[in-house]
N, C-alpha and C positions, 0 to 999 in steps of 0.2 A: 765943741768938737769931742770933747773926752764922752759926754753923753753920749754920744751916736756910736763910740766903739765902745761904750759900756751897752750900748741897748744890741748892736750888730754883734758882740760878744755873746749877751744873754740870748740873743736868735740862736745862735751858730751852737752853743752848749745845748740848749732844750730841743733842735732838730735832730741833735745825738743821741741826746738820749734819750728822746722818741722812736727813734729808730732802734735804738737799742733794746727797748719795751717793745718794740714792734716785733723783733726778730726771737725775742727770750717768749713771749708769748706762744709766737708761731712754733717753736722747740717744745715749752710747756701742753697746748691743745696734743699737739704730735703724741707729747708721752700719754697723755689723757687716751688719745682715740687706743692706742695698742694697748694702753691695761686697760681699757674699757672693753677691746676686742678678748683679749685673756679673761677677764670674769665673764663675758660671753660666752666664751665657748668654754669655762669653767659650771657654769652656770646650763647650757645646753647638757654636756656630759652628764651634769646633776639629773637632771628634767632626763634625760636616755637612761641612767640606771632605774630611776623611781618607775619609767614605762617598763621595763623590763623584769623588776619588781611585780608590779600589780599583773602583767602578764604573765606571770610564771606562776602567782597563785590562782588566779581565776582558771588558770590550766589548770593546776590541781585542785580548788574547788568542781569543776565540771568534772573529771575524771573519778571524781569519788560519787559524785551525783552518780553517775553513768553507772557506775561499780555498784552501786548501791541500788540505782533502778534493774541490774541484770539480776541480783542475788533476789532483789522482790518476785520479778518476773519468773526465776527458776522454781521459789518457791513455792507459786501459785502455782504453775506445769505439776510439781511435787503434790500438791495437795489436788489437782486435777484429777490425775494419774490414778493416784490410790483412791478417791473417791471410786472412780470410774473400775479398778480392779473391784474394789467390795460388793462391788454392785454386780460385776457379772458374777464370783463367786457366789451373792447369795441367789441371785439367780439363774444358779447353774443347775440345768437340767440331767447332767447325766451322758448330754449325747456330744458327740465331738465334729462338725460346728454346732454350738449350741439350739437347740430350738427356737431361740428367739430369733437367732437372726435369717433362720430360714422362713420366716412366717409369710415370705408371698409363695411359696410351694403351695400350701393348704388351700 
C-alpha cells in the first residue's frame, strides 16, 4: 500500500510539474515571438534606411549625369554657333542679306 501512494505521489508531483513547464514554456515562446517581432521591425527600419540611402545617391548620381549631359550638350551648341558665325563672316559678301542666302533670286 505505501507503494501505491509512493507511486500516486510521484504521478501527482511530475503532472505538476509538467504543467508547470507547460505554462513557463508557453510565457518563454510569448517573450521569444515579441523580441523576435522587435528585431523585426528593428531590422525592417534597418533594411528602410539603407533603401533610403542607396535612393538618395542614385538621385544624386543621375542628377550629376544629367548636369553633366546639359553642360556637354551646351557646349557643343557653343562650338556649333561659332563655327556657324566664322563661316558667314568669312563668307560675307558685303551685302545685307547676304548674297549666299539669296541664291534662288539669280
Amino acid at each position: 500500500m505505501a507503494w501505491r501512494q509512493l507511486l500516486l505521489a510521484f504521478c501527482l508531483s511530475a503532472a505538476v510539474l509538467l504543467t508547470m513547464l507547460q505554462e513557463g514554456t508557453g510565457a518563454l515562446v510569448g517573450t521569444r515571438q515579441v523580441a523576435g517581432q522587435e528585431a523585426q521591425e528593428v531590422e525592417n527600419g534597418q533594411k528602410l534606411w539603407a533603401d533610403e540611402l542607396r535612393r538618395e545617391y542614385y538621385e544624386e548620381q543621375r542628377n550629376e549625369f544629367e548636369n553633366f549631359v546639359q553642360e556637354q550638350n551646351d557646349e557643343q551648341e557653343e562650338r556649333s554657333r561659332e563655327a556657324m558665325e566664322q563661316w558667314r563672316q568669312w563668307h560675307y559678301d558685303g551685302l545685307y542679306p547676304s548674297y549666299l542666302y539669296n541664291r534662288h533670286h539669280i
